[in-house]
C-alpha positions as CSV (number, residue, x, y, z in Angstrom):
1,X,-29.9,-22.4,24.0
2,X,-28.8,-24.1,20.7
3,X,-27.4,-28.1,21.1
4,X,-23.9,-27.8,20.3
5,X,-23.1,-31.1,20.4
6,X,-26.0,-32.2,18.1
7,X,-25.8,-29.7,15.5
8,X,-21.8,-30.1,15.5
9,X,-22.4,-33.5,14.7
10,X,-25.2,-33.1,12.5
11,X,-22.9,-30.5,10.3
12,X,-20.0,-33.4,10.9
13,X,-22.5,-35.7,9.3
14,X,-24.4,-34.1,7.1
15,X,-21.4,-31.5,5.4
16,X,-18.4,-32.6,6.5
17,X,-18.6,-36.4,5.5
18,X,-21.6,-36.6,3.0
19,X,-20.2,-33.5,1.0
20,X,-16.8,-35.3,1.6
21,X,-15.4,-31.9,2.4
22,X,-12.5,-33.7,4.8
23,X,-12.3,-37.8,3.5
24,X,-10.8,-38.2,6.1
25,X,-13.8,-37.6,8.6
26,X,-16.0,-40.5,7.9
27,X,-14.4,-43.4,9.7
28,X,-13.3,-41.7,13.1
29,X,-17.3,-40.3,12.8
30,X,-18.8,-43.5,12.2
31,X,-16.6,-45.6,14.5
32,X,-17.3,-43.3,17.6
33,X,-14.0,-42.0,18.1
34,X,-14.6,-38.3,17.5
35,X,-15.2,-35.9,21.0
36,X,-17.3,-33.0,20.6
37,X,-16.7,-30.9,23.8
38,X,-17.9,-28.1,24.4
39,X,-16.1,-24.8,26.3
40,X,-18.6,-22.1,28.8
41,X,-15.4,-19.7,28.4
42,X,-16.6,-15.3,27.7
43,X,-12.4,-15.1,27.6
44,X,-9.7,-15.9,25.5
45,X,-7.7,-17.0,29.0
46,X,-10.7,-19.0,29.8
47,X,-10.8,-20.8,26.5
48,X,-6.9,-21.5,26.0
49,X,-7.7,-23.3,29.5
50,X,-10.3,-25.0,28.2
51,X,-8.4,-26.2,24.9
52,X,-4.9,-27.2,27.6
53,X,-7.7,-29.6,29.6
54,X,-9.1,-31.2,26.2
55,X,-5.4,-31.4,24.5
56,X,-3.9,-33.7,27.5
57,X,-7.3,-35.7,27.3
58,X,-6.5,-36.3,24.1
59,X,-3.1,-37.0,24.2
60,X,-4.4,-39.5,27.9
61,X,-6.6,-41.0,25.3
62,X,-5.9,-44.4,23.3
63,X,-6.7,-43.8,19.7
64,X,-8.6,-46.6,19.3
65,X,-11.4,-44.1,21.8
66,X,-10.7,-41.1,20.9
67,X,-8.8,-39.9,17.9
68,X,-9.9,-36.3,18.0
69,X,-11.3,-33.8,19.2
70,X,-13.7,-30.3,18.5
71,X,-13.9,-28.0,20.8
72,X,-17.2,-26.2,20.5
73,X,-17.8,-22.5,21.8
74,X,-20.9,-21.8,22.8
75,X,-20.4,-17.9,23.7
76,X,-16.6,-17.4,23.2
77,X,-15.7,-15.8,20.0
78,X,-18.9,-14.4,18.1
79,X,-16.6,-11.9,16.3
80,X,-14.1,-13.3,13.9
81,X,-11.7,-11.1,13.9
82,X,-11.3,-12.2,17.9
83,X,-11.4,-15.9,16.9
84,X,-8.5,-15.6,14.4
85,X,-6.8,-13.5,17.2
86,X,-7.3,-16.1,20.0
87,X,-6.6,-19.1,17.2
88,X,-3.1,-17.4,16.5
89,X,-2.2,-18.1,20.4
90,X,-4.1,-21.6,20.8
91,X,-1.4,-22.7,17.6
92,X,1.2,-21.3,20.0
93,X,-0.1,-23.2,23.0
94,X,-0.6,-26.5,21.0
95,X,2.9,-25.8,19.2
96,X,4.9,-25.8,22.8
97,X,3.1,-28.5,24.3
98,X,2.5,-30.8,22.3
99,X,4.1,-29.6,18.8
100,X,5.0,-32.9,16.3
101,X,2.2,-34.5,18.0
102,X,-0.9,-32.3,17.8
103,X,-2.3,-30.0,15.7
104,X,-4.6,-27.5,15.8
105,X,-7.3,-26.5,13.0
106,X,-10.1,-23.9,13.1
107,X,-13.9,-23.6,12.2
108,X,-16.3,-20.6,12.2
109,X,-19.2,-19.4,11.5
110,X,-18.4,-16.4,9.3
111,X,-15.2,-17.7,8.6
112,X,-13.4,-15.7,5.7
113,X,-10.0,-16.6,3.9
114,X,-7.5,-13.4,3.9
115,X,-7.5,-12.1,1.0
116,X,-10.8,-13.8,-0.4
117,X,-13.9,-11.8,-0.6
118,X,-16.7,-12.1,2.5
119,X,-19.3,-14.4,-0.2
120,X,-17.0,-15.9,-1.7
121,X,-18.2,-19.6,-1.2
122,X,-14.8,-21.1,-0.8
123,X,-15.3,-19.8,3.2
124,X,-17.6,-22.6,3.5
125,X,-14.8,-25.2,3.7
126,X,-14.2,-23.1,7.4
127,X,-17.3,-22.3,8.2
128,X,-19.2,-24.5,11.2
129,X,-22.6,-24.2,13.0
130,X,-20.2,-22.4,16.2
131,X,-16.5,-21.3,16.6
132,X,-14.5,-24.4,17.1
133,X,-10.9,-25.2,17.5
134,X,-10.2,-29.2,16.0
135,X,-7.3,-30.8,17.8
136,X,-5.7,-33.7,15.7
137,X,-2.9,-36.3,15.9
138,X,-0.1,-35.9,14.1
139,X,-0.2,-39.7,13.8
140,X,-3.4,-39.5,12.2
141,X,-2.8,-36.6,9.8
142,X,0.5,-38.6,8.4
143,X,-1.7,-41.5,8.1
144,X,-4.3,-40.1,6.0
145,X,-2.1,-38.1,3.9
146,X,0.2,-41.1,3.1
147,X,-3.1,-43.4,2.2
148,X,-4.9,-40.8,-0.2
149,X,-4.2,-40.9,-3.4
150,X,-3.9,-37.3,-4.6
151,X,-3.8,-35.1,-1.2
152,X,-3.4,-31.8,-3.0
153,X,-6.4,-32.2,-4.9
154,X,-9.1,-31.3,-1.8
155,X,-8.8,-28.0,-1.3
156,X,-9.7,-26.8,-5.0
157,X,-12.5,-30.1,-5.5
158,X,-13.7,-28.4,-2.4
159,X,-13.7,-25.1,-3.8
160,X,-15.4,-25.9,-7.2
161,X,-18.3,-27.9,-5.5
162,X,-19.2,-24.9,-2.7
163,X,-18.7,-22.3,-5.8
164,X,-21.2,-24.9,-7.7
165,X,-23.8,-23.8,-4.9
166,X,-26.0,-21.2,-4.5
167,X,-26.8,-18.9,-1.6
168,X,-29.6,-21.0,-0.1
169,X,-27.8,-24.2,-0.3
170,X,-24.7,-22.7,1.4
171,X,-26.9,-21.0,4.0
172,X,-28.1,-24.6,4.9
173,X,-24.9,-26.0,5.3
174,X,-25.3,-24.6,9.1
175,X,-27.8,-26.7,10.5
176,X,-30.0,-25.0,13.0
177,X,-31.9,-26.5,15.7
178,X,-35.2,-25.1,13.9
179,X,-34.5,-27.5,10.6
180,X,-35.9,-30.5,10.4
């Protein structure tokens, strides 16, 4: 079976931060204070139980340990049509218990955008080596936003550097454990 913890890191590393896909990544990465964890669950149920446990861990955690977390599915949520469905009711659960202070985003393997065709490359800004669900601090978010210079500027430099790719390059934006 596939390291999830290594290759989510590796794609943390190697796409996330050196593509600088999220600028925000780097320094929690580098300074140890990101938590990978990874979920057993076949079940929606057994995943939204799995997501409660790691959201009061993080909210138990200083910041200065932990300032967020990835949840990693190793089985859970092959299809993503399922993974949007379950995502729509993991917002809900992170909305009532702990809304104004965590938020929820989402990663996938064949993520697609609505409305945005299946190849277009803009669905590598979502896509990760396995379905994930990334709990943040509010704190955090408002802390990034407010210290970057041009916030609404990501998303389309993001855009225009995965269209900028082609196929192969994309493809190995998912590190495997078979690549070196």
């Amino acid at each position: 079976m596939p390291d999830p913890v290594g290759l989510t890191r590796r794609w943390l590393r190697d796409v996330v931060v050196d593509l600088d896909l999220c600028p925000f990544a780097r320094g929690p990465l580098q300074a140890g204070r990101v938590r990978i964890a990874t979920s057993d669950a076949a079940e929606t149920a057994a995943a939204l139980a799995d997501l409660g446990l790691e959201l009061q861990r993080l909210q138990d955690a200083d910041p200065g340990e932990i300032e967020t977390t990835l949840l990693v599915f190793r089985t859970a949520f092959s299809k993503f049509p399922d993974f949007l469905e379950a995502t729509a009711v993991a917002r809900d659960l992170v909305a009532a218990v702990a809304g104004g202070v965590m938020q929820l985003a989402d990663f996938h393997p064949d993520y697609v955008f609505a409305g945005v065709s299946r190849t277009d490359p803009s669905n590598w800004t979502n896509r990760s080596p396995f379905p994930m669900w990334h709990l943040l601090r509010e704190s955090s978010v408002a802390r990034a936003v407010a210290g970057h210079p041009d916030i609404h500027s990501i998303p389309g430099r993001n855009v225009t550097l995965l269209r900028q790719m082609d196929g192969e390059a994309l493809k190995r934006l998912l590190p495997s454990e078979d690549q070196d």
